[in-house]
N, C-alpha and C positions, 0 to 999 in steps of 0.2 A: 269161441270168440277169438283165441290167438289164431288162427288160422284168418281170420279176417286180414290182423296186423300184417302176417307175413306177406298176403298177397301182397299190399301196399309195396314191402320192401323189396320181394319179386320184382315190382314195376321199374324202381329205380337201377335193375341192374337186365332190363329188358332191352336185346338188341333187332331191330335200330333203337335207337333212345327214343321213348313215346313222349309226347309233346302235351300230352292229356292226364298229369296227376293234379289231382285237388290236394290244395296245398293243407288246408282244415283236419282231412283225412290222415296225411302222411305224418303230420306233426302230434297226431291222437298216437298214432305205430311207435314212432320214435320213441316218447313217450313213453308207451307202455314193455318197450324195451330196455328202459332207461337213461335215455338220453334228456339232461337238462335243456329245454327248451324257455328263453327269454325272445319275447317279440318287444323291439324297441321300437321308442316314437317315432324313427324313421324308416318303420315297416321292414323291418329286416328282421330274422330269425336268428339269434344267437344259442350254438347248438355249443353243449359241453358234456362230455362224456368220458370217460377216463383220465382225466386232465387235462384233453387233447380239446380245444376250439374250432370251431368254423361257424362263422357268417356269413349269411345267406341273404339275397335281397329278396322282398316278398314282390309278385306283382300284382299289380291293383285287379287283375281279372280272374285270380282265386288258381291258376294254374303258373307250375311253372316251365321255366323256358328250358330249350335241350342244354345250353352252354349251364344250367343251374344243377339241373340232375348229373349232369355228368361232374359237376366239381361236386355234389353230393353224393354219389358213388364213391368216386376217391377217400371222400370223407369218410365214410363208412365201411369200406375197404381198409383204411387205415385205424380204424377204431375194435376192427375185427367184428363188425355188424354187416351178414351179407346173408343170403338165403338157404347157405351152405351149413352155417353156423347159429340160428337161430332156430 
């Protein structure tokens, strides 16, 4: 089953940036990597992880955008969560 998660987190550090992750899915990976995950009433995804934040806007079509995974790479790059490490 962790091999599921990873691909997910594979995706986010796939170049060119893929334009096709379900948001539903990636947020189960995180997750079960440990990342704090809070969805607020204005559809955003509020990630916490080692004390370290980032918020993410959700989009209403269940995928997210490249300008999102790429500020979600960074995130996770700085968190020390990347495919290398997991």
């Amino acid at each position: 089953m962790s091999h599921k998660y990873k691909t997910k987190i594979e995706k986010i550090f796939e170049h060119p940036i893929s334009g096709n992750i379900d948001v539903k899915r990636l947020i189960c990976a995180l997750e079960h990597y440990g990342v704090e995950i809070e969805i607020t009433k204005h559809n955003k995804a509020k990630m916490s992880f080692n004390e370290k934040e980032f918020v993410m806007a959700l989009s209403h079509r269940n995928d997210l955008s490249k300008d999102s995974v790429s500020k979600l790479r960074n995130y996770l790059e700085d968190v020390g969560i990347t495919p290398d490490t997991i």
